[in-house]
N, C-alpha and C positions, 0 to 999 in steps of 0.2 A: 799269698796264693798257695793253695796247699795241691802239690803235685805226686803225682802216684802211677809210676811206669809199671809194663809189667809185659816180661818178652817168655819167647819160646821156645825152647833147642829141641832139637833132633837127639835122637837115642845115641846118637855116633859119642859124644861127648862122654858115656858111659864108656862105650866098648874099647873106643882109640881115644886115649888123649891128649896126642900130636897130633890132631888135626887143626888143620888152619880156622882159627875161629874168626876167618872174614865169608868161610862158606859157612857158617852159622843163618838159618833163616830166620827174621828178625819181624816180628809184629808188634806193629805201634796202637799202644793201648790203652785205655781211658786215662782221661785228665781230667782231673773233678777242679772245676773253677769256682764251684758256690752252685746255688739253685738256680741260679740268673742265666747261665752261659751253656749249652751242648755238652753232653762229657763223652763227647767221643774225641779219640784223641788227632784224629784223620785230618778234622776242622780247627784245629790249632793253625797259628800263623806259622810258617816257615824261619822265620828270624826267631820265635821263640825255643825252632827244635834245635838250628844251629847253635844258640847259645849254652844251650843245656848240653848237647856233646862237647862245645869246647871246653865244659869246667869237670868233665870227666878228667881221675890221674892218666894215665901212660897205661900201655899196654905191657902187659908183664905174662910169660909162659906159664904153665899149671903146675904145682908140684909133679915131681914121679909119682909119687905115692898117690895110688885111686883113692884111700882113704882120707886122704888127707888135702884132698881138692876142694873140698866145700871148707877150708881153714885158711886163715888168714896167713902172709907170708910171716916170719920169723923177724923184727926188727934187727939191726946189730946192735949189740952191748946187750938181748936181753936173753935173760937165763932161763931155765929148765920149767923153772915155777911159773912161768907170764903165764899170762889169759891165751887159750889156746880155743873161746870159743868161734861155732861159725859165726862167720860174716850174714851179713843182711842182704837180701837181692839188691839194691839199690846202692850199695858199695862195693858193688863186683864192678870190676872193669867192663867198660863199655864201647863199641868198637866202632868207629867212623862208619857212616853205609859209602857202597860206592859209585861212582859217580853216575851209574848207567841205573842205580835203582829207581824209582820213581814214589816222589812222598807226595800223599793227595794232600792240597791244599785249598783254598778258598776257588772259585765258588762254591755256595753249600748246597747246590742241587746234584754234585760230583757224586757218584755212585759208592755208597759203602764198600770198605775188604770184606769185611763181615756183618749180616741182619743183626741189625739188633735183636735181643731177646722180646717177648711179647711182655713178658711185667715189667720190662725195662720202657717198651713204648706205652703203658699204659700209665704209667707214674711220671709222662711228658705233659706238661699245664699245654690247652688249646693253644697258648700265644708261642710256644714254642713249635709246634708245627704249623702255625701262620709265618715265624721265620724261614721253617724250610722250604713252604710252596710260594713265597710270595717274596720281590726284589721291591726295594726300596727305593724312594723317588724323592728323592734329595733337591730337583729344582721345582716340584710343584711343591714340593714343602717349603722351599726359599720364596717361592713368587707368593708362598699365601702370606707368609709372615711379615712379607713384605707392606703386604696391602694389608695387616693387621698394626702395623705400624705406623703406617700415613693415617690411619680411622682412629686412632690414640692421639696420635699429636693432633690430629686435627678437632677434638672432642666430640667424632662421628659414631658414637654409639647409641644404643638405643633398648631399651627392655617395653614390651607390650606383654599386660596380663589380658589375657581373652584371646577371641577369636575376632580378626581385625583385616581381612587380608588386604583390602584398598588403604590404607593406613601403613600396612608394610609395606605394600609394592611402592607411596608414594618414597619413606623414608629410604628406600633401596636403591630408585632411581636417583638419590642425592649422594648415592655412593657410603651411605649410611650402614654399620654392622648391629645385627641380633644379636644382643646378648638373653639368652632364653632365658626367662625365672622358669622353667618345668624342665626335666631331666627327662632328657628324648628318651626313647626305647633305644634309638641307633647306639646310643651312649651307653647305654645296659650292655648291649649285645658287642658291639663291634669295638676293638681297639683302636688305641689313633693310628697306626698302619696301616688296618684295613680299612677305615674312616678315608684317610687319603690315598689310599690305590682307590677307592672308588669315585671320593671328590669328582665333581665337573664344576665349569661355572655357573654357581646359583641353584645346584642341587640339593636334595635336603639333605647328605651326608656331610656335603662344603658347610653347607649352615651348620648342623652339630659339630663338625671339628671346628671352626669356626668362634662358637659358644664356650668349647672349652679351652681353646687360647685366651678369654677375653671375659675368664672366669677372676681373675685380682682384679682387674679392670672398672670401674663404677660407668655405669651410664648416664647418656647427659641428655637423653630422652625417656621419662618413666610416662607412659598410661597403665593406670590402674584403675581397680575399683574404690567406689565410693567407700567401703566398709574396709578396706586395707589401711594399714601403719604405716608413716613414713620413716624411715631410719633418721637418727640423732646426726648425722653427718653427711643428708640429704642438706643443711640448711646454709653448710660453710659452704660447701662445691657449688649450688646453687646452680640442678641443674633444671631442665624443662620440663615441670611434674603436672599434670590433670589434674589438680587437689588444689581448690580455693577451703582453707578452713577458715571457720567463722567461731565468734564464741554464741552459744546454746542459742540465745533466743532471734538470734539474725539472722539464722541459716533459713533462707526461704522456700527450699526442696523439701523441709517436713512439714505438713499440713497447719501442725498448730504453731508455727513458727513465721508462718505464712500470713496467719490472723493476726498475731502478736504485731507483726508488720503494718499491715493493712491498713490499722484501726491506729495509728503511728504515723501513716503515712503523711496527715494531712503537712504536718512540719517542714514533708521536704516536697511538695508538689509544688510545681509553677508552672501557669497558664500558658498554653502551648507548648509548653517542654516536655513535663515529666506531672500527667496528670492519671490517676488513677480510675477505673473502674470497673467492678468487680459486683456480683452477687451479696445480698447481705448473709453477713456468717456469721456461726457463734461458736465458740469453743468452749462444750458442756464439761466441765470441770469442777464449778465453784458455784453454789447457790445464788449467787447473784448474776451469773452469767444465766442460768437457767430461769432466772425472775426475770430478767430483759429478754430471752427468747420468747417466753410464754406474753409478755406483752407485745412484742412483736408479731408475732402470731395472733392474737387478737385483733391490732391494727390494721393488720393485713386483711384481715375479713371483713373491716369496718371500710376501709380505703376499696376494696376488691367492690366490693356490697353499691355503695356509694357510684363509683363509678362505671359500674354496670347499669344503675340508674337510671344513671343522670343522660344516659342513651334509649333506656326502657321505660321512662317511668311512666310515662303517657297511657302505653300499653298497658302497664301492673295494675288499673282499676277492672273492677266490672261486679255487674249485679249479685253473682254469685261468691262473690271472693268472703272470705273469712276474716282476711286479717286486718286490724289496725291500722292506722297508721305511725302509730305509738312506737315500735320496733323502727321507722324513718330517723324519728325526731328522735330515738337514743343514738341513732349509727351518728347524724350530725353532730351531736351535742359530742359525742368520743372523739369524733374527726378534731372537733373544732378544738378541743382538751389538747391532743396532741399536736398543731399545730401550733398553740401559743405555745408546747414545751419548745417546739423547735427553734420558735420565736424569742426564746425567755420571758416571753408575757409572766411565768409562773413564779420570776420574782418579785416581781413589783405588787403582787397580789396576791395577801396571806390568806385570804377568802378560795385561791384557785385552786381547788379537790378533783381528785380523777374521778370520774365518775365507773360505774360498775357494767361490765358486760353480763349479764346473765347464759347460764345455759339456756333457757329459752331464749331469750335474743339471738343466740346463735342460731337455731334450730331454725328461727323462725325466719331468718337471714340465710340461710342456707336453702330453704323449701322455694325460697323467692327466685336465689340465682338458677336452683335446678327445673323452675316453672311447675312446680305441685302445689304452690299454694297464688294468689292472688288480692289484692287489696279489696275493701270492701266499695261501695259506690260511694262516692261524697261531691261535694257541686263541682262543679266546673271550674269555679274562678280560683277555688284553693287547689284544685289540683295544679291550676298551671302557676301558683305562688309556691308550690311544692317544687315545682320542678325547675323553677326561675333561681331558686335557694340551692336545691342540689346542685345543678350547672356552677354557680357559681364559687361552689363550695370547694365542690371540685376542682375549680379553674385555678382557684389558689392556694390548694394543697399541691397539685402537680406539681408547681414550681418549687415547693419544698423537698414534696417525696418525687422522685421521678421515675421512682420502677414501680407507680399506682398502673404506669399504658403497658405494661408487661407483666406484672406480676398473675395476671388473668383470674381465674374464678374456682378455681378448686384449691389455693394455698396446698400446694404441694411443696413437699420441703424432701431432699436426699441426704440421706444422714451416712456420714464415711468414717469407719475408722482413721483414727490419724497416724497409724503406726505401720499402712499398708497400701500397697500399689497394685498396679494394672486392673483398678473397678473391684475388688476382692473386697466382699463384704460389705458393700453399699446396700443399700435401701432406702424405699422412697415412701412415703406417709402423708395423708393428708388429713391427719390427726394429734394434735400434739399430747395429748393424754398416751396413746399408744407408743406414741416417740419417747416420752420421756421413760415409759414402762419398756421399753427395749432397751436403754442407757441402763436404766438401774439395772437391770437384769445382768447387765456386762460392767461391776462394779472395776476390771481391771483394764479395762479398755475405753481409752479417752479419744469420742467422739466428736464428731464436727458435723452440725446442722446447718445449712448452706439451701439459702431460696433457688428452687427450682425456678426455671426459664421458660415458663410456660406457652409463651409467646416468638419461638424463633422463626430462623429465619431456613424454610423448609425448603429444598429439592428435589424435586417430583415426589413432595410429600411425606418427606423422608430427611430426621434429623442428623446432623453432621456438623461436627468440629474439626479447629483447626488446629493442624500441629506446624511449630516457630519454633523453630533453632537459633540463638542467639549465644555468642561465644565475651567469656573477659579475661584479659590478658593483667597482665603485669608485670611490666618490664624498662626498665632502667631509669625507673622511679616513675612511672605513667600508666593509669589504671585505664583500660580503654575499654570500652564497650562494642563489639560488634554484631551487627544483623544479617541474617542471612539473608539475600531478597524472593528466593525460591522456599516454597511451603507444598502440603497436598491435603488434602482433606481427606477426613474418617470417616464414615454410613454407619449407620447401622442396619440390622440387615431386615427388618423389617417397616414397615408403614407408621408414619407419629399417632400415635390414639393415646388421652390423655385417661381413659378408662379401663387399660390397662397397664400395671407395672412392671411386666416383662422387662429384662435386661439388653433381652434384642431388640428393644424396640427406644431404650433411652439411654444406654450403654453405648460409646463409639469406640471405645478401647478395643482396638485390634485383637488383644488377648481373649475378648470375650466374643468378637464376633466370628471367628474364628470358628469358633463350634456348632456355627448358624449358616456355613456357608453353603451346605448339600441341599437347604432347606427353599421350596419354591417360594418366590413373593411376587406381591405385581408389581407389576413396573420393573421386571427383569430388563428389557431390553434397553432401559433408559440408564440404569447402575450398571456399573461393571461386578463380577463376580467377586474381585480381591475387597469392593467397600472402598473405594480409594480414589480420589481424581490426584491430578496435578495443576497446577495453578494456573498452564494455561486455559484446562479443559475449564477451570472454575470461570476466571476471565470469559473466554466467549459465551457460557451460560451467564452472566452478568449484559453481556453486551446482547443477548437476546432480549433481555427484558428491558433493553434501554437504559443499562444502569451499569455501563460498560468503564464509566472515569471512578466509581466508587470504589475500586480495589486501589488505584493510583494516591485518590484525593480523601479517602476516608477510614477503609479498613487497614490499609498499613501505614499509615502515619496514627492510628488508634492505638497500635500493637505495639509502635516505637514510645509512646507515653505513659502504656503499663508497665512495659518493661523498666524504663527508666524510673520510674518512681519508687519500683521493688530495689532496684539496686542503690540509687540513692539512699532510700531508707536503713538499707544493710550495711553501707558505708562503716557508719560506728564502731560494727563490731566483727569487720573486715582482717582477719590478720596478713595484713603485709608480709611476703615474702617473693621475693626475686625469683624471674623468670616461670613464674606460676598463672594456670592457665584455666578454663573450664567449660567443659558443653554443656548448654542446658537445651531442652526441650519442653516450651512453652504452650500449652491447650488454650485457645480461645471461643469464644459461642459469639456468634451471628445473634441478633432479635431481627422482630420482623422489622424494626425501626430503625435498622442498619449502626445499632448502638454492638461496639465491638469489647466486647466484656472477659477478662482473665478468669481464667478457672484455677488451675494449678501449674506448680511449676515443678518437674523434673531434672533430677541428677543423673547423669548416664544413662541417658536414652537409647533405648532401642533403636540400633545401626546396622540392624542385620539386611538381607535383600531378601522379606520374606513374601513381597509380589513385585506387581513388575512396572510400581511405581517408585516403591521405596529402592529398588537394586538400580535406578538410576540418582535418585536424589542423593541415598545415604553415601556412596559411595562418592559421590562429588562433596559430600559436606567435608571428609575425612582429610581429602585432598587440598579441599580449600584453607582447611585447619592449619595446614603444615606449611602452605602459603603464611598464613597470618603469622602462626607463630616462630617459623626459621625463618622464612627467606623475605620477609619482611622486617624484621626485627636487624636480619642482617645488613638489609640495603633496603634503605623507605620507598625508595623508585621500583621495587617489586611487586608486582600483581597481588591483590588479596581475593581472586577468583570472586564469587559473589557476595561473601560477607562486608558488609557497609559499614564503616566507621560510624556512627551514632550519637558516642559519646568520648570526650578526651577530660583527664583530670589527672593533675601533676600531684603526687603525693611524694612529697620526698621523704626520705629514710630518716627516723629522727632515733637517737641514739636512748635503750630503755632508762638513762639512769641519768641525771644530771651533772653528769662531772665538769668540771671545770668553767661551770657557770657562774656568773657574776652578777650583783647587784650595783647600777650604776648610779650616783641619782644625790639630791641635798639632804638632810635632815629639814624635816616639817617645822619643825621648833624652835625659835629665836635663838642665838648662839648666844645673844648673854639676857640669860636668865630672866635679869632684875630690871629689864626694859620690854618685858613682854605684852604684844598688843590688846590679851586678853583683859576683859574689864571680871570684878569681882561675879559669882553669881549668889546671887538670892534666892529663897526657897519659902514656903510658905507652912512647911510641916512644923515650924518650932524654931526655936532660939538654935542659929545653925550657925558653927563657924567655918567659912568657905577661905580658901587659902587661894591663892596664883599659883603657876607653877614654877615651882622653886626648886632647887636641886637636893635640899630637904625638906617634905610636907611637913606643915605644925598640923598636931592632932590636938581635937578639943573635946576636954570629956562635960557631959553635963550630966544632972540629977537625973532619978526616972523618968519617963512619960518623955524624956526629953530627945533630937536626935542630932549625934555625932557624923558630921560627914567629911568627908577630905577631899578634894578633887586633885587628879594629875591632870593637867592639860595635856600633856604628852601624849597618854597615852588613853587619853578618855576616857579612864575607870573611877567609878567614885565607890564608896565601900559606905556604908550605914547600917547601925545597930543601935537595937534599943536596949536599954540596963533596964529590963522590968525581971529579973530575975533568972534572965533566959543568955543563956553563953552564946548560944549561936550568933551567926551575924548572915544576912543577906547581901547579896552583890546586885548592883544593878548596875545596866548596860545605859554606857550616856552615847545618846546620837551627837555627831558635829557635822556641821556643815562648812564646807570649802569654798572660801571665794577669791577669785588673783582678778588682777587686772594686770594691763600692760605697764611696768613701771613702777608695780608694788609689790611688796610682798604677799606669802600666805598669811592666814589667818585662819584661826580656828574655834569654834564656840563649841563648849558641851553644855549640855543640860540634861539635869536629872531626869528620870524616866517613874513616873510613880506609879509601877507594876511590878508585880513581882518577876522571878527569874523563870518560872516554867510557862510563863504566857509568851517568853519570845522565840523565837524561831531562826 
């Protein structure tokens, strides 16, 4: 401590110098403690002043001599020559105060002897004059540390990135603390003094002092976004993180990963469980994916053509018509082509050629569905062998292809980027020539062409999908699936017309309708303004039309079988990790045929309450989350609000590396040798010499042309070489077959294989 007094005497000290120097007036004056502490010397402690006068020497009278007052006294023994400089203020005798004087001490709002100077107050940091106008509060700082301490031992902390606040309020009401990933403004501006003089309970100032006790601290609840890192020591703590990671091609919230899936699926579906149905897709990437879309596209016109038909075709004669019937007889002859692919007719018959759609065939198939052109007159009896043949053609392709009763008549197709969300960049076509010239054109951007729904299922005329929250856990080794049983459906904001491709009018993503809402339509009074029901409102428009058990018995047990089927499929390449959790947000489409078909699926969906159906739903999903995931996890007799159990499956933790595994088990192989059940084998390539298996093989060499073989039974490898001049030797793989009975032993037979080594697999 570096201390530094500094007093003041009166003139008398000059003039008289027997004067009492306890009438000396005495001013107590700066103490420099460091930058950290006041340097006035007023606010020292008392125990510090007392000390400091008791290690003053004794009081000792002034020389006579006026000159010789500011000099040190003379030691004894020393002579004439000693050091006779002045003393230092600080080694002058210093004099007891007495007892009636009055020395300021603490508190520090005590009124100064003397103002500071101004460039003495302006060279004070803000936090030192927050000391002098502000007293400290010692028990609301003990009761928070307090309850900062119970939220530690108990693993009750918590970090949200975003804007969450039903999510906060539920984890708050568990007695749960914020630890903020953002650095408040309070925390710029205010110290932690002023932070806790201001604190109340549950304030935003409590919360940022709060934040910064419980800054070393790890939290054991993270929600984040999907595009954030998780830290390297997120995985030992294992606490309760919003991040299912998958490896690349599993992950089924990116579009083409979704396909990758889809077309995969068939493996893990089962009948009534986990059955899939979706839109046909393609994921334009690779010229063979683009050679199965363009004949799909094809089909479609021929399937679409046909089945328009086979309901019109009565009508499509008359006097004046132009066309053949020739453009018929090629749509079936294509139907019927692809039907026996589906069939596998196409192997058993090397004769079976696909036959050629022409651009006129289209043209002239198209003129037909749009009623500009017309068949020419022909008798009666073949027309109705015409139409006897179409019905029928049709009746049993349906049962092959089953989106012929939906896919409707203008093959329309919506082409999506797969690297992008909320509708951005979609387009719809009902041209594939023009579609694939929009792909080339964007050589860095990987598309996804996906059959339009031509055929939904409308609400005062007006197309609308549904959005499905469905949550998966994992925790203490059990991967569970759950559904929410509450959904609300999207509009769009204008009337379905399949002759326009407006975005308002086939777009239901909130983000896009949004910019349509100031915009009149009819059928205002029947929609609400936000574009949005809730599920009851959906329910009693279902129960008006008499189709009031279909939400119960049909559209959500449809919704529980796509989902599961995606998840299943993703299983694979699933990485397990404890206490990991995840929202997704599920789009499905209605047809008119009450066929409930997945569209896509989202990662961190949109939870905001941006009308005034979502500010009731979203807000309950958040809630019910924190059900599932804490207070369920902690006691299985706790509520999970409306999310349904769906699916359970035990995956326990297996360790990455096989240590300390063991092989149990007999040797295959007779233990002695020279009693082995094996009979010799014979071969027909040449003068062969075949051994048993011995614990030495005999090798036999023969002339050219000739062939050397050796068998191990053991291990079923035989090795063969010809001496025609050539060093090399070939290996071939010998098959054996296994057979035990009860009572006997194994037995093993090989036999040569006379194929070479690159033909097996």
């Amino acid at each position: 401590m570096h201390l530094k007094l500094k007093f003041v005497t009166s003139d008398v000290w000059d003039s008289d110098p027997g004067v009492d120097l306890a009438d000396i007036t005495l001013e107590l004056g700066e103490i420099d403690y460091g930058r950290q502490l006041d340097q006035r010397f007023e606010q020292a402690p008392v125990q510090l002043t007392r000390r400091f006068l008791k290690g003053l020497p004794a009081l000792e009278p002034p020389p006579s001599n006026a000159h010789k007052r500011h000099q040190c006294p003379v030691p004894a023994g020393a002579g004439p020559g000693d050091d006779d400089r002045p003393l230092s203020p600080l080694s002058r005798p210093f004099p007891q105060p007495k007892a009636s004087q009055h020395v300021h001490t603490f508190p520090r709002m005590a009124p100064r002897l003397q103002p500071p100077d101004d460039d003495e107050d302006a060279n004070r940091t803000p936090k030192h004059k927050f000391f002098r106008n502000y007293s400290f509060d010692f028990l609301k700082q003990k009761q928070l540390k307090a309850k900062i301490a119970s939220a530690v031992e108990k693993k009750h902390i918590f970090s949200i990135v975003g804007h969450y606040p039903a999510l906060r309020k539920a984890l708050k009401t568990r007695h749960w603390l914020e630890k903020q990933t953002f650095r408040s403004a309070l925390l710029r501006e205010l110290s932690h003094h002023a932070l806790l003089q201001k604190a109340s309970n549950g304030n935003e100032y409590e919360e940022a002092l709060v934040s910064k006790y419980l800054k070393p601290y790890l939290p054991y609840f993270i929600w984040q976004h999907r595009n954030m890192r998780d830290c390297k020591q997120d995985r030992f703590y294992a606490p309760y993180r919003s991040r299912i990671h998958y490896e690349r091609p599993y992950d089924f919230a990116v579009k083409e990963n979704l396909i990758r899936l889809i077309n995969a699926s068939h493996w893990h579906q089962e009948e009534g469980f986990a059955e899939l149905d979706y839109p046909r897709t393609y994921l334009l990437d690779t010229e063979d994916i683009i050679t199965k879309f363009q004949e799909d596209y094809q089909l479609t016109i021929v399937s679409s053509f046909l089945h328009h038909m086979a309901k019109h075709l009565e009508h499509a004669f008359d006097d004046e018509g132009t066309l053949p019937t020739d453009v018929l007889t090629t749509a079936m002859k294509y139907l019927r082509y692809y039907l026996g692919c589906a069939q596998h007719e196409d192997i058993d018959h090397e004769e079976f050629c696909e036959p050629l759609l022409t651009p006129e065939n289209r043209h002239e198939m198209e003129q037909l569905l749009a009623g500009e052109a017309q068949f020419g007159s022909i008798p009666g009896y073949e027309v109705l062998s015409l139409v006897a043949q179409v019905k029928k053609l049709v009746h049993e392709a349906a049962k092959v292809f089953p989106d012929m009763k939906i896919d409707g008549i203008r093959n329309m197709w919506i082409l999506k980027p797969g690297n992008r969300c909320r509708g951005l960049g979609i387009m719809l076509f009902n041209d594939d020539r023009k579609l694939l010239e929009h792909v080339d054109s964007n050589p860095d951007v990987k598309y996804v062409a996906q059959k339009y729904i031509e055929r939904p299922l409308l609400i005062h005329c007006t197309k609308f999908d549904i959005r499905q929250y469905f949550l998966i856990t994992y925790t203490n080794n059990v991967l569970k699936v759950w559904m929410y049983r509450k959904c609300y459906l999207r509009f769009s904001s204008r009337q379905f017309n399949l002759d326009d491709f407006s975005e308002s009018i086939h777009l239901t993503n909130y983000s896009i309708q949004k910019n349509y809402a100031k915009e009149v339509r009819e059928g205002a009074d029947a929609l609400p303004a936000s574009n949005m029901w809730s599920l009851k409102r959906f329910q009693e428009h279902l129960q008006s039309l008499d189709k009031g058990f279909y939400w119960e018995r049909k559209i959500y047990p449809d919704m529980k079988k796509n989902i599961l089927a995606i998840v299943c499929a993703s299983l694979d390449g699933m990485k397990m990790e404890r206490n990991m959790f995840e929202l997704y947000g599920a789009d499905f489409m209605v047809t008119e045929n009450f066929r409930t078909m997945l569209i896509e699926i989202n990662t961190s969906p949109d939870l905001s309450s941006s009308t005034d159906v979502t500010s009731v739903i979203c807000p309950a999903v958040l809630e019910d989350l924190v059900k599932v995931v804490i207070d369920n996890t902690k006691d299985k007799r706790a509520g999970t609000g409306q999310f349904e159990l769906i699916h359970s499956l035990e995956i326990p933790r297996v360790a990455p590396y096989g240590y300390g595994l063991t092989v149990d088990g007999r040797s295959m192989q007779s233990k002695h040798r020279s009693k082995s059940p094996l009979s010799p084998i014979n071969t027909s390539t040449g003068p062969t010499v075949a051994s048993t298996a011995t614990s030495t093989p005999k090798r036999s060499t023969a002339a050219a042309g000739t062939t050397v073989a050796t068998t191990v039974a053991t291990g079923g490898i035989i090795s063969t070489g010809a001496n025609g001049g050539n060093a090399k030797h070939s290996r071939y793989a010998a098959s054996s077959s296994e057979s035990s009975s009860r009572g006997s032993k194994t037995s093993l037979t090989s036999v040569i294989l006379d194929r070479p080594r690159t033909t097996l697999k």
